[in-house]
N, C-alpha and C positions, 0 to 999 in steps of 0.2 A: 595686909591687902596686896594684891597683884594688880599691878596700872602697868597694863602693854597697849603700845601704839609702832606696830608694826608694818613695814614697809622694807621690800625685799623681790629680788627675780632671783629664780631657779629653776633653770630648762623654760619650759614654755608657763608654768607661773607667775603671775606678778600680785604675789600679796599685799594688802593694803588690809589691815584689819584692826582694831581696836579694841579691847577687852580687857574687864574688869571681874575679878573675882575676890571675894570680901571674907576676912576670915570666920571659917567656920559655915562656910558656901562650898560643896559641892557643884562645878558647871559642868555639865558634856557638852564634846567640840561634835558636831555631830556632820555630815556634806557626802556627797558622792567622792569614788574614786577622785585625787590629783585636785581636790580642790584646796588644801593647803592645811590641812590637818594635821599630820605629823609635822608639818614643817615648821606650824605654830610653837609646838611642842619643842620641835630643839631648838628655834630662835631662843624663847623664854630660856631656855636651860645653858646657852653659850654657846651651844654647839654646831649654830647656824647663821651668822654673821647677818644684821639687816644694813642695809643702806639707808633707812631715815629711821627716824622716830625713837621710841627709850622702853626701855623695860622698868619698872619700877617696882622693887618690892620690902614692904612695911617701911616705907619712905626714902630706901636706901634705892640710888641711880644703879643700876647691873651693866646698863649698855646703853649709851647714846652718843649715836657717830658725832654729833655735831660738836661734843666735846669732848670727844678722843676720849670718850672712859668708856671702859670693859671689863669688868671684873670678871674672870676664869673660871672657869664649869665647877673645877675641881673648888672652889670660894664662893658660890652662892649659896650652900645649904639648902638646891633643890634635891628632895628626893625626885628621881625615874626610874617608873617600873616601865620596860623595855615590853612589847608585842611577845616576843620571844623570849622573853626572860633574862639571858644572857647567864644564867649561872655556870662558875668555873667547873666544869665536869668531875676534876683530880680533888676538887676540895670537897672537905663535910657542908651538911646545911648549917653547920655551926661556925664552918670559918669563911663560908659565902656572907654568912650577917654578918660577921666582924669583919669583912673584907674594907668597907669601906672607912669603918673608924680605924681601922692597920695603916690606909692611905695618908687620912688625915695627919698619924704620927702617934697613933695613942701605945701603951704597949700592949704586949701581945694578951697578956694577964686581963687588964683593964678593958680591951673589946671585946675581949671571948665571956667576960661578965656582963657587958653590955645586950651582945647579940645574945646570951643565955635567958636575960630578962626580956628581952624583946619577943623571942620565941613564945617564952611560959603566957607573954600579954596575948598571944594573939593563939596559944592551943597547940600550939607545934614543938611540945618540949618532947616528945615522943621520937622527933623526924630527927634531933641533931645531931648524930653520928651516922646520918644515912648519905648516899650518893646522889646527885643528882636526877641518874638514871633510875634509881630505884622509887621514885618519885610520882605520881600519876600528875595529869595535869593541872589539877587545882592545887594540888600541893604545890607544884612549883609555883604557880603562880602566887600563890601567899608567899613560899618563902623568899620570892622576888620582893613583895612587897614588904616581908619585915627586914631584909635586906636594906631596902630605902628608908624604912621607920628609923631603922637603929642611930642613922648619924642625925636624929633629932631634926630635920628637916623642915625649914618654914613654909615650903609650899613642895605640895607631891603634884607629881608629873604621872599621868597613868598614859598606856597607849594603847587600846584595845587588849585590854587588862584580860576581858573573859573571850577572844577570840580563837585561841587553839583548844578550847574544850569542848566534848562531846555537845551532845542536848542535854542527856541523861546528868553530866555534870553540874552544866553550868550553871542550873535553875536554885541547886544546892550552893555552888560558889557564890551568884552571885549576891545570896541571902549574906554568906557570913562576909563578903566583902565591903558589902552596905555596912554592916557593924564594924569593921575590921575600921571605915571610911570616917564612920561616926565618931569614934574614939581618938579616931589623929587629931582633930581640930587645925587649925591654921586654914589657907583657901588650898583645894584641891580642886586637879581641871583633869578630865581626862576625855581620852577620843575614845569613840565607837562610832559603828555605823547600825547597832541593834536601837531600834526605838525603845525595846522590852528594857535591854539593858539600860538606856538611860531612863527611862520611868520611875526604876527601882533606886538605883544608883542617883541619882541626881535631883539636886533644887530646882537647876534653872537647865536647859537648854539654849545654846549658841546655834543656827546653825551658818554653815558657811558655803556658798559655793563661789566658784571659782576666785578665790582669794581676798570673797566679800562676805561680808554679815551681812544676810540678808534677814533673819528673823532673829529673834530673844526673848525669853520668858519661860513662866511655867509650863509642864506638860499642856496643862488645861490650855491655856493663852493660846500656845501655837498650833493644839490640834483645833482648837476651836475655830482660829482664822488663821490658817498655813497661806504663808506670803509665795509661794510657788508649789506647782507643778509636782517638784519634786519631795518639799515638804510634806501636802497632803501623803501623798505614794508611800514614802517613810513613815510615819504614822496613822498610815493605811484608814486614810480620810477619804471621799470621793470628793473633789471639787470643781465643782459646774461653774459655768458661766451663763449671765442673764442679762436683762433689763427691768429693772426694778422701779414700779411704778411709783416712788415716794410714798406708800403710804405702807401697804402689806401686802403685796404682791411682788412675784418675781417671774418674766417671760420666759423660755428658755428658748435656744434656737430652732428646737421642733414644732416651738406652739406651745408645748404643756406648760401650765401657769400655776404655781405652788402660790400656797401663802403661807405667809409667816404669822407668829403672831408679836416679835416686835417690828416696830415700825423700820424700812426697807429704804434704803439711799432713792433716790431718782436719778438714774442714766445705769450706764455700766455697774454691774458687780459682779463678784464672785460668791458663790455660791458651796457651804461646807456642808456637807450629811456625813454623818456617822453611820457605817454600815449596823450599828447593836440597835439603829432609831428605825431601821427596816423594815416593817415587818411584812409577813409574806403569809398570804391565803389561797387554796383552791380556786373558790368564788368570792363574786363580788364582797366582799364585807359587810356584813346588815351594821346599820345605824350610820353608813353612809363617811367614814372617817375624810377631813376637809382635803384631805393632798392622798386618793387614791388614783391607782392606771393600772390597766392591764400590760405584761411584759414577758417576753419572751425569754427563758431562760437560757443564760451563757454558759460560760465554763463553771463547773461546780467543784468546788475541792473540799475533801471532807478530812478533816483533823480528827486527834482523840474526842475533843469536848466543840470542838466549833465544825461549822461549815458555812465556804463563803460562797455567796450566789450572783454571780453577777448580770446585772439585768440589760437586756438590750428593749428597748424601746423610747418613750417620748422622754424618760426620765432615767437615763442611763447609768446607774450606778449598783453597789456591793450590798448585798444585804447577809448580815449573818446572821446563823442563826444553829439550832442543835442539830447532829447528827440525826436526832430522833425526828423533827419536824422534817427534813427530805426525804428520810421513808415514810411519812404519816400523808404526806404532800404529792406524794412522787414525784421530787424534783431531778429531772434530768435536764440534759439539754437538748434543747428547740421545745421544752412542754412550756406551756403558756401559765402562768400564774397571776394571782393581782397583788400589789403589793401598795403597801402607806404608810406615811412619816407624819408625825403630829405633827402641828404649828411650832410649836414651843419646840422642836427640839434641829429646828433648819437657822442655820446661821448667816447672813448676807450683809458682805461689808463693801464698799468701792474699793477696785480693783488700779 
């Protein structure tokens, strides 16, 4: 298990964070630009000096100022796969994976048998006499990663593992790197800033802004009730603010009054809808659904399989829905539509 209690300045930074990842947990570190994401990432691995606190992993002390112990990047048996890979251009993909047990001191014979089984684990026995350059970007991005596999590694470091790959790639990447992820076992933490990507990829979610955990939990948990602004956004939740009568009602600042159908804090709250709980009609809706309003259509942007509609009126939020319902509909924008979210599916916690 990894027990980090981290505390550290860098440039205009000042991290202070805490986190736990338990073997055979995938976590994503997840935050906006410069909120301390990577820097989490090379603290844990040595290569980021903190000023309080300890890093801990499977009960062995890595770093803690307060009793002058450090143990050395090259001596904790983290794997790190680097954003950009980092693989040696002049070397095979076969002596990029042995690279690191060649460091350690094994012989030449003895890594090049290691990184050969390592390849065959994860599909890549095909790539080991090839160049780096000759490589597309998922490929390297694995053979980065069995690069890290091969020195047996108790906890892997990822840093926006599927970042320099197409779309067209990465959807394919990031299947086999879920399995690629599965099979390591021990805790693995890695950064992103795709929600998709951690959905797939991950147990739990951290997220962090400016050098604080400010949420944790499963996808569910946090899309459910996103502790900021910026969470909902990232997980492309819409989050209102209200006043929430105690019982199943929620005021918003227009007037418009949703209800829920569980029971609703009294005073302040916030307020989570799922734009897929949206739904959107010409006219009124016959049978009368409890949380309908007429609204004014915003910006519409139409994907392959989705389109998201953002609505301006008393209840200001995203609805998505199919490409085929905005030509069935004629959703453009300024055309007026009505739209309704059941009970059951509006979330309101105190803020």
């Amino acid at each position: 298990m990894l027990d980090a209690d981290l505390t550290l300045s860098r440039g205009t930074l000042e991290l202070e964070l805490t986190l736990q990842v338990a073997a055979g947990e995938v976590v994503a570190l997840l935050g906006p630009n410069g909120s301390g994401k990577t820097t989490t990432l090379r603290a844990i691995a040595g290569l980021q000096p903190i000023a309080a606190g300890r890093v801990e992993l499977d009960g062995t002390v890595l770093d803690e100022p307060s009793t002058h112990t450090f143990v050395q990047p090259s001596e904790r048996r983290i794997g790190y796969v680097f954003q950009d890979h980092l693989l040696f251009p002049r070397m095979s993909v076969l002596d990029n994976v042995a690279f690191g047990l060649r460091s350690r001191g094994e012989r030449r014979a003895t890594a090049r048998a290691t990184a050969t089984a390592t390849l065959e684990r994860l599909g890549l026995t095909d790539l080991a006499g090839a160049r780096p350059h000759e490589l597309s970007g998922g490929q390297s991005q694995r053979v980065a990663l069995a690069r890290a596999l091969a020195t047996a590694p108790r906890l892997m470091l990822l840093d926006e593992p599927l970042a320099s790959l197409d779309a067209t790639a990465k959807a394919a990447v990031r299947t086999e790197l879920r399995h690629d992820l599965v099979a390591v076992g021990g805790p693995r933490l890695l950064v992103t800033h795709d929600a998709v990507d951690a959905a797939v990829l991950a147990d739990r979610l951290v997220i962090v802004e400016a050098g604080r955990v400010v949420q944790s939990g499963t996808v569910e948990e946090v899309s459910t009730r996103p502790a900021s602004r910026f969470v909902a956004d990232l997980l492309g939740v819409d989050l209102l603010s209200g006043v929430g009568d105690g019982r199943h009602a929620v005021r918003l600042a227009s007037g418009a009054v949703l209800t829920l159908a569980d029971p609703v804090p009294d005073g302040e709250v916030s307020l989570a809808v799922r734009p897929r709980a949206v739904a959107l009609y010409a006219t009124r809706p016959e049978g009368s659904p409890r949380n309908t309003w007429e609204a004014t259509v915003g910006l519409v942007e139409v994907d392959v399989d989705r389109a998201r509609v953002q609505l301006v009126g008393p209840v200001p939020v995203t609805a998505e829905v199919t490409p085929a319902a905005v030509r069935e509909l004629g959703i453009t924008t300024g055309a007026t539509v009505w739209a309704s979210v059941k009970a059951v599916d509006l979330v309101a916690y105190e803020r």
